[in-house]
C-alpha positions as CSV (number, residue, x, y, z in Angstrom):
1,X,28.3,50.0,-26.5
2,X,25.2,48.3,-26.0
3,X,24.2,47.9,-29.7
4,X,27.9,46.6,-29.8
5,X,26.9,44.0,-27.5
6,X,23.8,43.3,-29.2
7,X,25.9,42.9,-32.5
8,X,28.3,40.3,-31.0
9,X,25.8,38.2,-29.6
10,X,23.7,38.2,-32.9
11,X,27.1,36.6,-34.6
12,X,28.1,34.3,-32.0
13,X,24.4,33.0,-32.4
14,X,25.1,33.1,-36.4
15,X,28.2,31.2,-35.8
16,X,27.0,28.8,-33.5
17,X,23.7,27.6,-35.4
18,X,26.5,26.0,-37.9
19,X,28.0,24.2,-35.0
20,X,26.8,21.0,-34.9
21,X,27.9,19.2,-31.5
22,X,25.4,17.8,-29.1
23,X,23.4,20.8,-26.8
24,X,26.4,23.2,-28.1
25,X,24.2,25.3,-30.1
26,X,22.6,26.9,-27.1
27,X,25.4,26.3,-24.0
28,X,28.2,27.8,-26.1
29,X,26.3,31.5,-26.7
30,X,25.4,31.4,-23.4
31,X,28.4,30.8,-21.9
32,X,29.7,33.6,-23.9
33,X,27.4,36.1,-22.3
34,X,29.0,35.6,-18.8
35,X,32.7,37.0,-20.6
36,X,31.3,40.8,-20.7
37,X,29.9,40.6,-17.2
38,X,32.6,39.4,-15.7
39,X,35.3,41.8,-17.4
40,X,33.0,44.7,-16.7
41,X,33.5,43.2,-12.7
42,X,37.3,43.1,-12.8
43,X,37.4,46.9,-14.0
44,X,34.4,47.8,-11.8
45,X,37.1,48.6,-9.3
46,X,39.1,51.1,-11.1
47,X,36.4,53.2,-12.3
48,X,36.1,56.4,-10.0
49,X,32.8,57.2,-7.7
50,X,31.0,59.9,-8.4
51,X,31.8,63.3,-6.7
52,X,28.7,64.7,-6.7
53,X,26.9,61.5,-4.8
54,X,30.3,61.8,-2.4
55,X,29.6,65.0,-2.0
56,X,25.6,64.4,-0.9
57,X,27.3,62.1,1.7
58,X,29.5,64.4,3.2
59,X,32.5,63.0,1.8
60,X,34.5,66.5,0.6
61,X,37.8,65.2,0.9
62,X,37.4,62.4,-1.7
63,X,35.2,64.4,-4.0
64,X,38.0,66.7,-4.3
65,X,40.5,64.5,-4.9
66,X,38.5,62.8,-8.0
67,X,37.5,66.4,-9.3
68,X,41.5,67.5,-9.1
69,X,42.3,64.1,-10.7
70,X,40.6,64.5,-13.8
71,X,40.3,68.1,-14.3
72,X,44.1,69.1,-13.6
73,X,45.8,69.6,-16.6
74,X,49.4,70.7,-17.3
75,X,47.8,74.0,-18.7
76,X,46.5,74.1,-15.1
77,X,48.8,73.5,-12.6
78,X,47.4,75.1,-9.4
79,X,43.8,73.6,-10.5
80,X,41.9,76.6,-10.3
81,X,39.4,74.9,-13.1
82,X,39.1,72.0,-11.1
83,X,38.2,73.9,-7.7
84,X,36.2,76.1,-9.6
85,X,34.0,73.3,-10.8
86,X,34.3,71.5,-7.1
87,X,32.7,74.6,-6.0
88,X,30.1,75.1,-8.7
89,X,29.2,71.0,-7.5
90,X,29.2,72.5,-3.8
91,X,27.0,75.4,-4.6
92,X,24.7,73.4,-7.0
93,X,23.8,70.6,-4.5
94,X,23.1,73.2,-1.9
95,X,20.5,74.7,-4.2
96,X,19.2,70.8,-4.9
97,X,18.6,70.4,-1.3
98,X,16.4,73.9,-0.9
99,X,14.3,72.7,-4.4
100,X,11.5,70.2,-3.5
101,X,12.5,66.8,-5.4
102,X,8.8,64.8,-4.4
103,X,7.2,63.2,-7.0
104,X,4.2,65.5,-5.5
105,X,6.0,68.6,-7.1
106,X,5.9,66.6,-10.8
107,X,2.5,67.0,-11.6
108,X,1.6,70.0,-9.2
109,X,4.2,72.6,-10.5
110,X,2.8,73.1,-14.5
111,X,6.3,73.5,-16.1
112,X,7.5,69.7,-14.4
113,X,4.4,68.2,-15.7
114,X,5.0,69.5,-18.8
115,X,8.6,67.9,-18.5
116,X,6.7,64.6,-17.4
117,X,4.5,64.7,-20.2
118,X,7.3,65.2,-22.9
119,X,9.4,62.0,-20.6
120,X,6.3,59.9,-21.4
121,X,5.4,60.7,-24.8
122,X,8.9,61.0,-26.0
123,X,9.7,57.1,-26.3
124,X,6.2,56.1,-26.4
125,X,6.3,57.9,-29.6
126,X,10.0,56.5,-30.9
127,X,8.6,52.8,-30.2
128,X,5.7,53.4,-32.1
129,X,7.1,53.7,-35.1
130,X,7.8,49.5,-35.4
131,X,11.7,48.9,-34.0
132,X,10.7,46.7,-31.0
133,X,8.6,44.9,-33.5
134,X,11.1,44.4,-36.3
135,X,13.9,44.0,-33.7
136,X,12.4,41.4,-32.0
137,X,10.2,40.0,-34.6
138,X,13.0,40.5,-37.3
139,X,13.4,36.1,-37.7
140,X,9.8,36.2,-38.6
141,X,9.5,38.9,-40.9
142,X,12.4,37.5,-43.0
143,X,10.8,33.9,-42.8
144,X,7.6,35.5,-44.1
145,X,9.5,36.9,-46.6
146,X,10.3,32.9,-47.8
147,X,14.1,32.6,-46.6
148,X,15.4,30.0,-44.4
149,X,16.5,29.8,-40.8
150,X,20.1,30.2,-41.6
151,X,19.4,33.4,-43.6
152,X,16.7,35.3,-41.3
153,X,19.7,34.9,-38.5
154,X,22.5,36.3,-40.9
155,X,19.9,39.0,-41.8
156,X,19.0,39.6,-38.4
157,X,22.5,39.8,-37.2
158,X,22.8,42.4,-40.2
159,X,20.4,44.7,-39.4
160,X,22.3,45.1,-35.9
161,X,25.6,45.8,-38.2
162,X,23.2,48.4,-40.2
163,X,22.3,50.1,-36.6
164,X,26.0,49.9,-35.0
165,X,26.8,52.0,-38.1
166,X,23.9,54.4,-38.0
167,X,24.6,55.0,-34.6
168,X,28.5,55.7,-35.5
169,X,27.2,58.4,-38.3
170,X,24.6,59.9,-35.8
171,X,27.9,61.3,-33.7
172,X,28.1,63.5,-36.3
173,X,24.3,64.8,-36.3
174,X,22.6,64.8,-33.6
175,X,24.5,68.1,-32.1
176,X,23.7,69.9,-35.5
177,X,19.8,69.8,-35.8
178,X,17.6,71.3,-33.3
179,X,16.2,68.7,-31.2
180,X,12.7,69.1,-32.4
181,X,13.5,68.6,-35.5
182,X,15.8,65.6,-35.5
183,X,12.7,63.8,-34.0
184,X,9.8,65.0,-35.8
185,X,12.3,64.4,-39.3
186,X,12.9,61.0,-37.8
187,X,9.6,59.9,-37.3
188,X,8.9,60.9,-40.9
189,X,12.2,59.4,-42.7
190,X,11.5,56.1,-40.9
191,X,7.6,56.0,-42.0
192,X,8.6,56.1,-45.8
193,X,11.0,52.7,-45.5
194,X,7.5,51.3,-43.3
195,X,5.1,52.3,-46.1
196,X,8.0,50.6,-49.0
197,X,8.3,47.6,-47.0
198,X,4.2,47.6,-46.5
199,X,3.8,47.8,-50.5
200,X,6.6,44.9,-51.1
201,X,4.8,42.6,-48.6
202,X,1.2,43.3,-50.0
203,X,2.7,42.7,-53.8
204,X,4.8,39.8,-53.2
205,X,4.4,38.0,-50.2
206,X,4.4,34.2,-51.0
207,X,5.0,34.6,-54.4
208,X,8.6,33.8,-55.5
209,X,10.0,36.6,-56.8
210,X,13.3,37.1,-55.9
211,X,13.5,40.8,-56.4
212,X,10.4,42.1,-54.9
213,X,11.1,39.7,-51.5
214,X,14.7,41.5,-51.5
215,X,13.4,44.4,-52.0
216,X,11.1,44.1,-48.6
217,X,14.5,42.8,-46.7
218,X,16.4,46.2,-48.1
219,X,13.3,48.8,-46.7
220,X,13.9,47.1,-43.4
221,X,17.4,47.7,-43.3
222,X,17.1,51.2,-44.6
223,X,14.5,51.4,-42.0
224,X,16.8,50.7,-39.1
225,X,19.5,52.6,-40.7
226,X,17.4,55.9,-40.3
227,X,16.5,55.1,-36.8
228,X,19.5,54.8,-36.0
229,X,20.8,58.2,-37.3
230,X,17.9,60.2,-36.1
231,X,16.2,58.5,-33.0
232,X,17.9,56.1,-31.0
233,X,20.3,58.8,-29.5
234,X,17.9,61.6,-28.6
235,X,15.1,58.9,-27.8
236,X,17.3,58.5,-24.3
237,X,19.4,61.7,-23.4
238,X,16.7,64.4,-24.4
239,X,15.0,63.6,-21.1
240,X,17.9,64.1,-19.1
241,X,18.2,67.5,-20.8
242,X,14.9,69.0,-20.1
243,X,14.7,68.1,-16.7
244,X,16.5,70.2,-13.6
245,X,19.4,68.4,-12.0
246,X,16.9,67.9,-8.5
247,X,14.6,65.9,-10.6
248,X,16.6,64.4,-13.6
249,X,16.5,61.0,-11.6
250,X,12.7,61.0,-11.4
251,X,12.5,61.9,-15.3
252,X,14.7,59.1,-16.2
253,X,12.5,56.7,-14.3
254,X,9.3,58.5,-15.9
255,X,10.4,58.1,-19.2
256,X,11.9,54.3,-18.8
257,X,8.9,53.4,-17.2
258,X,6.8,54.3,-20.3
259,X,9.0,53.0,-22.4
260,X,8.6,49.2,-20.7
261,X,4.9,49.7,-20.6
262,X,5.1,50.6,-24.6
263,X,7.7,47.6,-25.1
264,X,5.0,45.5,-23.6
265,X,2.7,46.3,-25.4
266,X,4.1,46.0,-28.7
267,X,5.8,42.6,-28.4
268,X,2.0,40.9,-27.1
269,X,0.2,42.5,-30.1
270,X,2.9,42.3,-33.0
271,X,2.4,38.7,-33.8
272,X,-1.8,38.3,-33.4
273,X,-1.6,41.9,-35.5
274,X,0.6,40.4,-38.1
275,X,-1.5,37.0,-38.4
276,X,-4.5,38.9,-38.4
277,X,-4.2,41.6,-40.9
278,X,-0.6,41.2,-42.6
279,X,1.1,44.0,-44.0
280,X,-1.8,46.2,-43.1
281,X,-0.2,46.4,-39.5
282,X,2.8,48.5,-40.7
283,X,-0.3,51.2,-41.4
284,X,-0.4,51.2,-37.7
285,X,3.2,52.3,-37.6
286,X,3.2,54.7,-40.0
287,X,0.3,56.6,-38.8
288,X,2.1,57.0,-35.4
289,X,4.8,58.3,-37.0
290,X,3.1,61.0,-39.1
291,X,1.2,61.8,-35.6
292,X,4.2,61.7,-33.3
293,X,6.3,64.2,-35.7
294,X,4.0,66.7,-35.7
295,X,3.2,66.9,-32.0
296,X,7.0,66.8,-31.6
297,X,7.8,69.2,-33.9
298,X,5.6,71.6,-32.3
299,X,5.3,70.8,-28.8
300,X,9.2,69.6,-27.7
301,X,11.3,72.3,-27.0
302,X,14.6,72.1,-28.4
303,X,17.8,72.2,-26.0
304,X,20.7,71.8,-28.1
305,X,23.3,73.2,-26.9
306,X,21.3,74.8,-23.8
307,X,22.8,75.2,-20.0
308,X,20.6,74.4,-17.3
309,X,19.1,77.8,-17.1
310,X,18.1,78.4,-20.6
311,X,16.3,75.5,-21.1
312,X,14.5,76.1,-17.5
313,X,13.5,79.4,-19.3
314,X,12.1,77.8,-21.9
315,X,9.5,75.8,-19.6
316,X,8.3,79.1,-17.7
317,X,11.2,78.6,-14.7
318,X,13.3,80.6,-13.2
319,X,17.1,79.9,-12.7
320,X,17.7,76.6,-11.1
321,X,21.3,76.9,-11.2
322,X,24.2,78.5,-8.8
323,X,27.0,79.7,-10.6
324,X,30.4,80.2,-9.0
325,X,32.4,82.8,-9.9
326,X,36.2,81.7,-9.2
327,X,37.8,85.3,-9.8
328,X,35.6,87.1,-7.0
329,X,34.6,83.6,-4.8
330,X,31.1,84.6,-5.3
331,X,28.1,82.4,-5.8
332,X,24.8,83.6,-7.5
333,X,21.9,81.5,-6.2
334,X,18.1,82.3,-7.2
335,X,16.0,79.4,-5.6
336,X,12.9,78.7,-6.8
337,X,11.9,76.9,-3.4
338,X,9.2,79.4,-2.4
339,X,7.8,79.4,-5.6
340,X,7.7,75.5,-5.9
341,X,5.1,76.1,-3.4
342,X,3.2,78.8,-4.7
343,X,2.8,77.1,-8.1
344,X,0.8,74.5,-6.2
């Protein structure tokens, strides 16, 4: 949804850059932008709290009714799924509350920092590979490329068509390849469009052949294409699969965090690099991707289709999760709390 939002803003600015009252240009798109916020608001309402934060506030009677509300099916009348998973919730934030969630425990327990280190790396290495600079320097590029102001804004606005698209097809991927994989692959499909579109710029930038400056337009749409199918998805939920339910908030923030820092970065040097050196700067890109996909291949663990406690056995834990067994009412919990502290 947000790429679809990125889309309709990038042809409401298309659309608008024909309009030509006075001061409309700008006012009308912005104007605009206010209609999603405030539809979001009206619906905010009617969207159902959480059961598990209810739950950490002692509120049982409204968790229950929000778990039996969307888990009750005709198939189940009396609920017994629904209570089932209202007691697994129960059992698991008990076991949350024993488990030391500091951000102490991150980088003195070996298997979190490991987590922490893969949350740092993991979109560090995605942004690396040139999309916040042809996302954000897209305009540009196409101006180098000799077209005009009203076409680098139709191509720009394409190229978030190209990645609404990608991001359709990857539906159908990204739960079939080993997580590993998908990103290391990723890193390596996207450096082939980089090292085309590097080649077309060298050979024909400010010349005026047609063909070869189309050509460098096309590698960076097949470029974003490819992203799209293989990393944007994983870049953002792999985190949330490697790290326990205790600490998943803390990994989210780890991994954002870097990802800002990296964003930062990249949009300060992009446009000295690109004055300075040219094409050569996709080289940059390109060797971070051949470097990222082999550390990721080889060092990510993959969790497709893992429960909680498989992929904790995959970092050296034990079982992190209580399991509630509805035919007998019986709970299995193996806390790792005392050995949270003797890992220090």
């Amino acid at each position: 949804m947000a790429v679809f939002g990125y889309l309709l803003a990038s042809y409401v600015g298309v659309g608008f850059y024909y309009y030509k009252g006075q001061n409309n240009q700008w006012r009308a798109p912005l104007a605009f932008a206010c209609l999603p916020p405030l539809v979001t608001l009206a619906f905010s309402v009617r969207i159902p709290e959480s059961p598990r934060w209810l739950l950490a506030k002692g509120q049982y009677d409204k968790a229950w009714a929000i778990v039996d509300a969307l888990h009750r099916t005709p198939d189940d009348p009396n609920g017994d799924y629904a209570r089932a998973e209202f007691e697994q919730m129960k059992r698991q934030l008990d076991l949350d509350r024993s488990l030391d969630s500091s951000w102490r425990i991150l980088l003195t327990r070996p298997s979190y920092r490991k987590r922490v280190l893969i949350a740092c790396a993991l979109l560090s290495f995605i942004y690396s590979s040139g999309t916040l600079t042809i996302s954000n320097y897209g305009p540009l590029l196409f101006a180098d490329l000799g077209y005009g102001p009203a076409q680098t804004l139709q191509f720009q606005a394409g190229i978030i068509c190209v990645s609404f698209l990608a991001l359709c097809l990857s539906l159908f991927v990204v739960d079939r390849i080993p997580r590993n994989v998908i990103l290391s692959a990723g890193m390596i499909a996207v450096a082939i469009p980089l090292a085309c579109e590097a080649a077309m710029t060298a050979r024909f930038l400010g010349t005026d052949n047609k063909s070869g400056l189309a050509a460098g337009v096309a590698f960076l749409y097949l470029y974003i294409f490819l992203y799209g199918i293989f990393l944007d998805g994983p870049g953002y939920f792999y985190v949330s699969e490697i790290f326990p339910t205790h600490l998943r908030a803390k990994g989210a923030t780890i991994c954002v965090a870097a990802y800002s820092l990296i964003n930062i970065m990249w949009t300060q040097v992009s446009p000295i690099a690109f004055a300075s050196i040219g094409w050569k700067f996709y080289m940059v890109f390109i060797a971070c991707c051949v470097v990222a996909a082999v550390i990721m291949y080889f060092t990510f663990p993959n969790t497709l289709n893992m429960p909680l406690e498989e992929v904790a056995a995959l970092f050296g834990d034990d079982d992190l999760v209580a399991f509630y067994n509805n035919g007998d009412a019986v709970v299995s919990v193996q806390s790792v709390a005392v050995k949270d502290e003797s890992a220090v």
